[in-house]
Each structure stands twice: as C-alpha cells, then as structure tokens.
C-alpha positions, 0 to 999 in steps of 0.5 A: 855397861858398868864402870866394873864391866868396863874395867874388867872388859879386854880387847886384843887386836891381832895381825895375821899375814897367810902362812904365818902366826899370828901376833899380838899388835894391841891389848887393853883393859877398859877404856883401851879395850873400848879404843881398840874396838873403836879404832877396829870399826873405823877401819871396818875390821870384823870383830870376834867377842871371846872374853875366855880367848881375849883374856888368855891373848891379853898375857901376850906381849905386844909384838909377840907371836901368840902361844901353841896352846892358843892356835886351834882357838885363834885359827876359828877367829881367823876363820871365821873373819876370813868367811865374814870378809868373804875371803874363804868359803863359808862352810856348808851347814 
C-alpha cells in the first residue's frame, strides 16, 4: 500500500447494543485507520471493508448515533457480523 492510499484509507469503528442504533465510537484517516483495524483484530472483532459506507460514517461525530439515511447500509454490517460471529443464522442460499 502507498503512503497516498494509506492517507486516504478510512476506519470507523462502531458500537452496537440489540434494539438500539448504532453509534460512531472511532474513525480515522490513514495511520488511525490502520490503529483502528489493528486494535479491532487484537480483540477478534469481525471486520466489514466498505470504502463507500466508511466514508459516509467518517462525517459522524464520535459518540453520535449514525443518520437514517445509513441504517439499511449499516444494518447488512451488523448483519453479517452477527452471522460471522455466529450469533444469527446464515441465510440459506
């Protein structure tokens, strides 16, 4: 990876409770990006790689909820984390 594509690469980490919505608890550009990822794998925490989603969510302040207009987006990543984690039934093809 390029020093430019690690500039421009975007992390968002989000925290999600059943029932509730989704809010932002970290983003970054670049080496933060890369921190987050990072700290993400150390705790085993499935990862979801959407440049387009990560950069609509990066406009979010921390410790905001995310916006409407993203909840069908972001409810497919809590989804299929769910699924990874084997938390929720994977959907029969």
């Amino acid at each position: 990876m390029s020093e430019d594509d690690k500039q421009r690469s975007v992390a968002v980490a989000l925290h999600y409770e059943h029932g509730g919505v989704p809010t932002v608890v970290a983003k970054g550009r670049g080496l933060v990006a890369e921190q987050i990822v990072a700290r993400a794998k150390e705790h085993g925490v499935f990862i979801e790689e959407n440049a387009i989603l990560a950069e609509a969510l990066s406009f979010v302040e921390l410790d905001d909820q995310i916006p409407e207009e993203l909840y069908r987006a972001v409810a497919q990543v809590i989804g299929f984390v769910l699924r990874q984690s084997g938390r929720l039934e994977k959907k029969a093809d």
